[in-house]
N, C-alpha and C positions, 0 to 999 in steps of 0.2 A: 249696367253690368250685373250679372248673375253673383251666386256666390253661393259655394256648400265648403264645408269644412275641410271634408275628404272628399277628393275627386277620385276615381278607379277608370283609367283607360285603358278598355279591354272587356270581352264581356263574356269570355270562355271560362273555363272552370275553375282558373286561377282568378280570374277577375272575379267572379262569382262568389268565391270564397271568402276570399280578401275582404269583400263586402259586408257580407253577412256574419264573418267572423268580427269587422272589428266592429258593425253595430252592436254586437253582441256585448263586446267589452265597453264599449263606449255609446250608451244611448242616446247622452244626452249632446250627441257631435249629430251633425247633417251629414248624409252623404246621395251619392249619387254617380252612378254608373254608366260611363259613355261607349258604345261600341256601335262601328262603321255597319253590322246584318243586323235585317230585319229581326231577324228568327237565328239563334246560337244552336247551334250544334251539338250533341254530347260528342268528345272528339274520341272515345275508342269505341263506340258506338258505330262511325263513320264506317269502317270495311262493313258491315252487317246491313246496310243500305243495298250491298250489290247481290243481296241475295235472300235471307233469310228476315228482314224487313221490306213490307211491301212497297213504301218509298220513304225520302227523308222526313215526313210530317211526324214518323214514329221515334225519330230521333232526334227531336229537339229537347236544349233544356229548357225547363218551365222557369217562363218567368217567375210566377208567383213564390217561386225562395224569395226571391228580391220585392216585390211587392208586399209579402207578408210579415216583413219584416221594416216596413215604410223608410224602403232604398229605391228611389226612382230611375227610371234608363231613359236615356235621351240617345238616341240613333242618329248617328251625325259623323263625321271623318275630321280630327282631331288634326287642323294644318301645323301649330306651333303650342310650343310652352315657354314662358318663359319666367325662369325658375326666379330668378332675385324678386318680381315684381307678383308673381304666384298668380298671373291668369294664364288659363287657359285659351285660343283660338282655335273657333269652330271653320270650316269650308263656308257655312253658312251667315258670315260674320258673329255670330257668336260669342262672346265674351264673359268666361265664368272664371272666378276668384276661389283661391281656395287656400288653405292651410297647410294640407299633407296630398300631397299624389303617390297613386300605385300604379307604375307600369306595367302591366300586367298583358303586351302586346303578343307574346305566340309566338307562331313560327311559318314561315312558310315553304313549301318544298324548292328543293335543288334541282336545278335545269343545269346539266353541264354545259357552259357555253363552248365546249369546244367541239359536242357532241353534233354531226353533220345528222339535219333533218328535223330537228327537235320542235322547229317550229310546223311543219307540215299537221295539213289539217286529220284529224285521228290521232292527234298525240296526246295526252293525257296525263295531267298529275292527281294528286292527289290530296287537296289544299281542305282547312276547314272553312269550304264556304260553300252553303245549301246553294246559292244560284247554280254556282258551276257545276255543284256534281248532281244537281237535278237535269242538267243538259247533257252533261257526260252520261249519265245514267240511259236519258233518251235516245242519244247515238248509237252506244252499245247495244241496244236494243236492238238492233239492227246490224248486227255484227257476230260474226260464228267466233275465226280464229282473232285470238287475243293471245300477246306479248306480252308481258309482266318484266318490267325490267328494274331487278332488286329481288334479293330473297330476305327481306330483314321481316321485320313482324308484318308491317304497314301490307307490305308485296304479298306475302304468302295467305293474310287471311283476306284480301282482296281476290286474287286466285283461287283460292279453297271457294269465296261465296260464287264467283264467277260461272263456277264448274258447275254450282248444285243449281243452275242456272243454263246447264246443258251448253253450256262454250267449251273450246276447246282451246286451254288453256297453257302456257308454257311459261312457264321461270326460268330468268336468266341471271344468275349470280357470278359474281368474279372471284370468290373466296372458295375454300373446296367445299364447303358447308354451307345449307340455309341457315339465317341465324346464330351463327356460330360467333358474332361479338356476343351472344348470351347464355349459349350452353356449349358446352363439350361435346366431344364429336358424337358420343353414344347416344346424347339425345336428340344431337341432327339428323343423326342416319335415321332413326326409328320416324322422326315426324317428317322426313325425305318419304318414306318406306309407306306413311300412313295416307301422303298425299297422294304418290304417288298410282297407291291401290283405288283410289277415289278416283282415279284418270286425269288429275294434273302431272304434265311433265315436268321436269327437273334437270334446266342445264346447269351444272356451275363447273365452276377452275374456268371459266369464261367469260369478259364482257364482250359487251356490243360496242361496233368498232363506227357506225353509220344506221341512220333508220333511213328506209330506202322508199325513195316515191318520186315524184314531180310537185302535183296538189296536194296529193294526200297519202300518207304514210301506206305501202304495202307489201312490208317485209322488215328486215333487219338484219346486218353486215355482223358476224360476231367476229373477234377477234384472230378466232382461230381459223376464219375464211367461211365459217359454214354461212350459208344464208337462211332464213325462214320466214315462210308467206307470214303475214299478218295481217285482215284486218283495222286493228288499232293497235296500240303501245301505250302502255302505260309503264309512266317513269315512276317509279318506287326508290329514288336514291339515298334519301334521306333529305333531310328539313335544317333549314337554317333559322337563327335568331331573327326576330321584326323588330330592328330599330333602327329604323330612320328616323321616324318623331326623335327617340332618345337622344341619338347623336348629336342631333338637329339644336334639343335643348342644351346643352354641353357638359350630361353627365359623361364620365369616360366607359369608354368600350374595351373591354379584353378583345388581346390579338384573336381567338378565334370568334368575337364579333357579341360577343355577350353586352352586356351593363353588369359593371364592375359593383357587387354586394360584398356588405361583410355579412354576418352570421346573425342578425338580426333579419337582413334582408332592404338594409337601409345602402345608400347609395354612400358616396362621397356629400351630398345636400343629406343633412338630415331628417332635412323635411320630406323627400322621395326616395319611394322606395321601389325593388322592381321584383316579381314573382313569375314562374310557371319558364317557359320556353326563353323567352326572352331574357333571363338573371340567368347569372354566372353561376355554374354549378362545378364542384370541385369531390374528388371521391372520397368516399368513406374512410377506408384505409391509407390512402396513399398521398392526400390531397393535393392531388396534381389536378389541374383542370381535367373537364371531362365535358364531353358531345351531349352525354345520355338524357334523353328529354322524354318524358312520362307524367301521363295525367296524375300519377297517385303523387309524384315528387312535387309535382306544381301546386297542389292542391296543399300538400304540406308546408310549402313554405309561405304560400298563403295564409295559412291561419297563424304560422309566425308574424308576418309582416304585420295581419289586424289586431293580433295582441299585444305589437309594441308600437302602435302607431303613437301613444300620448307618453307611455310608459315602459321603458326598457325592466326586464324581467332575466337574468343568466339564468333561468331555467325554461325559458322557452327561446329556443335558438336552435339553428338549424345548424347538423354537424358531418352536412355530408352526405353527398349521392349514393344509397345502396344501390340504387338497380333493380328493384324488384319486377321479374317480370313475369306476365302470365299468358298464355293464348288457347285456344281452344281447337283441334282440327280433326271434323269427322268425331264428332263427342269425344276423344281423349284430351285432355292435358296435361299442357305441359307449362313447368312454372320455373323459373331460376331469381334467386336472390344472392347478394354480395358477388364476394368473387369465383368464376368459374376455378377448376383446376388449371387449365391451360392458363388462363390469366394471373393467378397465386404464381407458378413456376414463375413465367419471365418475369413478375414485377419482383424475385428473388426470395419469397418468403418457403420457410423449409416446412413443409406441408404433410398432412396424414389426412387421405381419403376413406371412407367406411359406403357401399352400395348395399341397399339390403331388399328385394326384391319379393313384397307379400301381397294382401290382398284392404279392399277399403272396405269391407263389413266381414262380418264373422255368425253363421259360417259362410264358407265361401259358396255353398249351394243356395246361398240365399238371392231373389233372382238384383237382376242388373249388379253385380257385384264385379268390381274393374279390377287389374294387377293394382299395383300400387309400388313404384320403383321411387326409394329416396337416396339421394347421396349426398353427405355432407363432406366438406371442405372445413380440417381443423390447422391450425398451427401446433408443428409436434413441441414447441413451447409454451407448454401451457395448458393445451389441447383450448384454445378458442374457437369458436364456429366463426367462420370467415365465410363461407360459403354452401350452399346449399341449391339442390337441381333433383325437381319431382317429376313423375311423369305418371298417369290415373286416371280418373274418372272425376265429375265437378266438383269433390270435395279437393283436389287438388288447388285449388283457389284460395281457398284459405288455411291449406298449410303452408303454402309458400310465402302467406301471410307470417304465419307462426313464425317460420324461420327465418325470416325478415325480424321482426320484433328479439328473435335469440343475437341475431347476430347483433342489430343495434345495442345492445344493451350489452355484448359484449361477453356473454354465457358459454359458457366449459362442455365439454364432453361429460364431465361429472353433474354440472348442473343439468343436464338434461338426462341424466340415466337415477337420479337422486330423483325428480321432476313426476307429481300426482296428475293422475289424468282422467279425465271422464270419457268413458266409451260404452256404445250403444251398438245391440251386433245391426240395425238399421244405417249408420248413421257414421261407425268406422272400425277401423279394424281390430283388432283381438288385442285387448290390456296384455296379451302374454306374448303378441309377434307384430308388436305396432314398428311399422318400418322406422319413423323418427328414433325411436328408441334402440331398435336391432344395429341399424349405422351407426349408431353413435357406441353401441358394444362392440363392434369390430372397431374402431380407430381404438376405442380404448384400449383393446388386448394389444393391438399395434404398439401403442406408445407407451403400456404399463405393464404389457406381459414378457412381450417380443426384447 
């Protein structure tokens, strides 16, 4: 029988991490990284395959993080664990010993089963696995009208690359908004407004009711009766937890299908722990469970997991799903962190919003220079930043960063208008009309003038 200290099953970005973070802390442990693909995927990379990368070879991750750091991968499909005895079982009979396991399994997309057609051939998800979307890739190839069915992030930049790819493209959402579990309506409409200038269309307040074919998918039944030819369909619905190994081993599963973690990132075994898609994730604010599954959150609680794998630390713990999200569509972005306003209202908090609508270099005649619209989300107790939604040019990337970082830490309206800042007129907007700073002077007159 084999044997490394730390096992990691899983070989995506949370696995990745997990690895290399806790060889980091811990050199003098073995470890070693199991996952079912040849070749790992960078997973928001994936939509950018269907169009403005020339195939998936360009979005793999590199081994050599894990090589260079002497964490070896063994490619192999992980049958059982069983935890009191602490080996692992390979498909290949296989038998490796270990100390501490990281689950770190992912997720994979939702098929409604109740959805009539789903299986016909031209139907399409959207899973992280290069086999499938290098043959899905191939088919489309050969394919004009395309169905997009989901406006959430995954749907719309899938769609967006499809187009610049000369297909003729349609979304179909059930919500009245694309994307709208992420931002407010005002920044749905506008990246509705941006796609839809680009020649994707835009159904939503509608799903699909049947995908329509015999052999092979060629059209789709939407709820409201309308019908529309399609090509293929792609299912965009969203992504569920991968644990069956997990369950199988018999740590517990949350009702919505998680592996049950505390804030370490440790299991009910203390010796396993689970990270990325697959761990239970609960919100920032409200800590109610939560769906929201994100490379940057996986990847965070991953370096939690490798820094307590020997030794527990209360200052590296993980406290909560922000949300931070970002996408890009037709060179504008758009970024939202914590809670939207629509979402502040119904979960009851009594709220003061600030929009302040400027420019991202100074001056504005200077060339490629984008608007630059920020809007923060305070609690009028206190003035905390709770939430925040950008919409710009690429520097929006890492403000929505920024405001991610205010809100974890839990920072005022006053901390951010008190707050020193470096600006470049290249590089961002004017020290005298920086948008972060102008929203945050209107909540403040709101809550300390008004």
């Amino acid at each position: 029988m084999e044997y490394t200290d730390v096992l990691i099953v899983g070989g995506g970005a949370a696995g990745l991490v997990a690895a290399t973070t806790g060889k980091s802390h811990y050199p003098d442990k073995t470890f070693l990284l199991i996952r079912k693909e040849r070749q790992a995927l960078v997973p928001c990379g994936i939509p950018y395959m269907f169009g403005s990368l020339a195939n998936s070879n360009q979005n793999l991750l590199p081994d050599a993080l894990l090589s260079n750091v002497d964490v070896p991968i063994r490619v192999g499909e992980v049958l059982s664990v069983n935890q009191e005895d602490k080996v692992c079982v390979l498909a290949d009979g296989t038998e490796i010993g270990f100390e501490k396991l990281v689950f770190a399994l992912g997720s994979i997309p939702v098929i409604p089963r109740w959805l009539k057609g789903r299986d016909l051939d031209n139907v399409f998800t959207i899973p992280k696995d290069k086999e499938y979307l290098d043959h899905m890739l191939e088919k489309l190839n050969g394919h004009k009208n395309i169905v997009t069915v989901g406006g959430g992030f995954i749907g719309i930049e899938v769609s967006s690359e499809l187009n610049k790819r000369n297909k003729s493209v349609t979304v179909i959402e059930m919500l009245p908004n694309i994307m709208s579990l992420a931002f407010d309506k005002e920044l749905s409409d506008k990246a509705e407004e941006v796609l839809q200038t680009s020649g994707v269309k835009i159904n939503t307040g509608t799903g699909v009711k049947e995908i329509i074919g015999n052999d092979r998918a060629r059209g789709v039944l939407l709820n409201d009766g309308t019908e529309l030819a399609a090509d293929a369909v792609i299912l965009s619905v969203g992504y569920q937890p991968n644990t069956n190994i997990a369950e199988q081993t018999g740590v517990k599963i949350s009702e919505r299908g998680f592996i049950v973690v505390d804030e370490y990132m440790r299991t009910e075994n203390p010796d396993i722990f689970a990270v990325g898609d697959c761990a239970e994730k609960r919100d920032f604010f409200t800590r109610k469970p939560t769906g929201v599954m994100l490379a940057s959150t996986a990847c965070a609680e991953a370096r939690i997991a490798g820094m307590n794998l020997y030794r527990l630390s209360t200052l590296k713990t993980f406290n909560g799903t922000l949300a931070i999200f970002s996408t890009a569509i037709e060179g504008i972005g758009f970024g939202a962190a914590g809670l939207s306003e629509m979402q502040a209202v119904h979960e009851g908090f009594d709220i003061v919003t600030g929009t302040f609508e400027g420019i991202d270099k100074h001056p504005g005649t200077l060339a490629n220079t984008h608007k630059q619209i920020v809007k923060l989300v305070a609690g009028r107790d206190g003035g905390v930043i709770i939430g925040g939604e950008v919409i710009g040019g690429p520097s929006i990337g890492e403000l929505i960063n920024l405001i991610g970082c205010i809100i974890e830490n839990r920072m005022t309206i006053n901390s951010i208008l008190t707050s020193q800042i470096g600006t470049h007129p290249l590089l961002t907007a004017s020290p005298a009309g920086y948008p972060l700073i102008k929203a945050a002077e209107i909540i403040a007159r709101e809550i300390w003038v008004k």
